[in-house]
VEXTI-891900 format. One line per 8 residues: number of its first residue (from 1); their letters; for each residue x, y, z of C-alpha. Coordinates in steps of 0.5 Angstrom, whole numbers, plus 500, padded with zeros to 3 digits. Layout:
NUM) a) X,Y,Z  ... $
# end
This chain:
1) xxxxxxxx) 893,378,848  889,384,851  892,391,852  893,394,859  894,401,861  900,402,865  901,407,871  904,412,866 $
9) xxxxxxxx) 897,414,865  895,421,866  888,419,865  885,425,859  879,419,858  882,419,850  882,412,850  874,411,853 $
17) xxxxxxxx) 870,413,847  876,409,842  874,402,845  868,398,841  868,393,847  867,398,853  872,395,856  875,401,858 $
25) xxxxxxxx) 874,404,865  876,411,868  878,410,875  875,407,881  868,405,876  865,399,877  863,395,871  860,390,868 $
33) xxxxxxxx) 861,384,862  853,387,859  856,395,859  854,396,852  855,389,849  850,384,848  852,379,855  846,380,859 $
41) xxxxxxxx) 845,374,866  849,368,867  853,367,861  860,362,860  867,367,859  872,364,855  875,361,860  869,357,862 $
49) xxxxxxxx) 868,361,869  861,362,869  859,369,871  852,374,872  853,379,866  849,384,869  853,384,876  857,390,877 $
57) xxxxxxxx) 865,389,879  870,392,883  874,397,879  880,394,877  884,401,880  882,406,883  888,411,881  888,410,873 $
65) xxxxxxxx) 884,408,867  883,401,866  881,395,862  877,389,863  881,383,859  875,379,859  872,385,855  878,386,850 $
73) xxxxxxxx) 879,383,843  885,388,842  880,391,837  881,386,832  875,384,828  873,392,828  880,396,826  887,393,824 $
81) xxxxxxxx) 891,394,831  888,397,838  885,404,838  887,405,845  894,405,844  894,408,836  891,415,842  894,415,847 $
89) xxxxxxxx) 898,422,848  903,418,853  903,411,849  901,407,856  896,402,853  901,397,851  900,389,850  899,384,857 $
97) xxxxxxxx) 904,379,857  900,375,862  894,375,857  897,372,851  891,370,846  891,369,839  887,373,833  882,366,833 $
105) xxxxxxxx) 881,367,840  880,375,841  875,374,834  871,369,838  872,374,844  868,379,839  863,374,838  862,373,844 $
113) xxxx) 862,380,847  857,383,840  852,376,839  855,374,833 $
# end
């Protein structure tokens, strides 16, 4: 599943430079499926949806930091378990229980992301 951040966060920008998936956004950021990935024009996300990886997107808040599901693989593939959450000082990345993946589907989501 992928991690969100809850309204709990104070916004320190710990989480930001932790992500190897840039799917980390501070407050009312515009973001995209190509920022610092391998994704670029029209490509297929996992869910069959087809979308413009260069598009910019609206933030998903505006008050505190956030992460696009689409772009999180809770890390695996890269460490043994989320780096947002091993740094954050008020632990308010947690798992999404609305996003539930499994290990197959977030390491295919990295290969996705990273052109692999």
């Amino acid at each position: 599943m992928a991690i969100i951040i809850t309204d709990e966060c104070i916004n320190c920008d710990a989480c930001v430079a932790e992500c190897p998936n840039n799917a980390i956004y501070e407050p009312d950021q515009e973001w995209a499926y190509s920022d610092e990935t391998a994704l670029s024009g029209m490509v297929t996300l996992p869910n069959g949806e087809e979308v413009d990886a260069d598009a910019q997107n609206t933030p998903v808040s505006d008050e505190f930091y956030f992460i696009v599901t689409d772009k999180c693989t809770e890390c695996k593939g890269f460490h043994d378990e989320p780096q947002c959450a091993s740094v954050c000082p008020v632990d308010c990345c947690i798992p999404d229980e609305n996003h539930v993946e499994t290990e197959d589907m977030l390491l295919e989501k990295k290969a996705w992301l990273h052109g692999e």
